[in-house]
N, C-alpha and C positions, 0 to 999 in steps of 0.2 A: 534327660537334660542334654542339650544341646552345646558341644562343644564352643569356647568362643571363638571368634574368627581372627585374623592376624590384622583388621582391618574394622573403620566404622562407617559404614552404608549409611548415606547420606542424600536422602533424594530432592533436598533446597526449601523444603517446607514441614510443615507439621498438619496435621488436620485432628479435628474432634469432633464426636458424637454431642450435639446441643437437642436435646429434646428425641426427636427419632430421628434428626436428620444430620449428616456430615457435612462441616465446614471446613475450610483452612483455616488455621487460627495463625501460623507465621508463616511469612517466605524471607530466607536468609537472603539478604542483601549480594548482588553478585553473583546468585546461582542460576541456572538455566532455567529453573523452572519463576524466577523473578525474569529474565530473556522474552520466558516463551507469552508474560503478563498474567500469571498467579498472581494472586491479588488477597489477601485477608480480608473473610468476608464472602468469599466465595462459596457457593454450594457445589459441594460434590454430591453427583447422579451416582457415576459408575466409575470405579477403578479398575482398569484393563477387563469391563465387559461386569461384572459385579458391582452390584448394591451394597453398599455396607449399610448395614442395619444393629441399633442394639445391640441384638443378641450375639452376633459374630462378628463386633467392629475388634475387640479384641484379641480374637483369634488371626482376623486377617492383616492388622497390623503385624503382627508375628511372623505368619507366612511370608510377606512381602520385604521386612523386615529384619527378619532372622533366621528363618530357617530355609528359605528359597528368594533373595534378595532380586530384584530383575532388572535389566539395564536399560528398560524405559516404562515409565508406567504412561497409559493411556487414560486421560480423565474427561469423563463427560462433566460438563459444569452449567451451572446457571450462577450468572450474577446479576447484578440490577443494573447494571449501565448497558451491557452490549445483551441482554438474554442468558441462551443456551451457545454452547459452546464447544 
């Protein structure tokens, strides 16, 4: 078990596994990744070069998360108004 940290890593949205594929499900109001036009509803491709898939969306929420937090994540996206992203 993973000590806790003296802080809560927060990177402006949430995403979920719908079916096989990753979505955003919220972007906190005010945060950069609402800035950068995160959008709920979006599909996430790739997080910093990774597919999350089923089988390891739970692990790698953890990695990025919890036990090795990162100070920018890179998201490939498709939504339905502007494409891929």
């Amino acid at each position: 078990m993973v000590p806790p940290r003296p802080y809560v890593h927060d990177y402006g949205f949430q995403m979920q596994m719908i079916g096989d594929r990753c979505y955003v499900t919220r972007v906190r109001s005010g945060s950069d990744a609402e800035t950068k036009g995160l959008k709920a509803g979006d599909e996430i491709h790739t997080v910093n070069g990774y597919t999350p898939t089923r089988e390891d969306f739970l692990r790698m929420k953890y990695l990025i998360g919890t036990l090795r937090p990162q100070p920018i994540l890179r998201l490939n996206l498709l939504n339905l108004d502007d494409g891929e992203r």
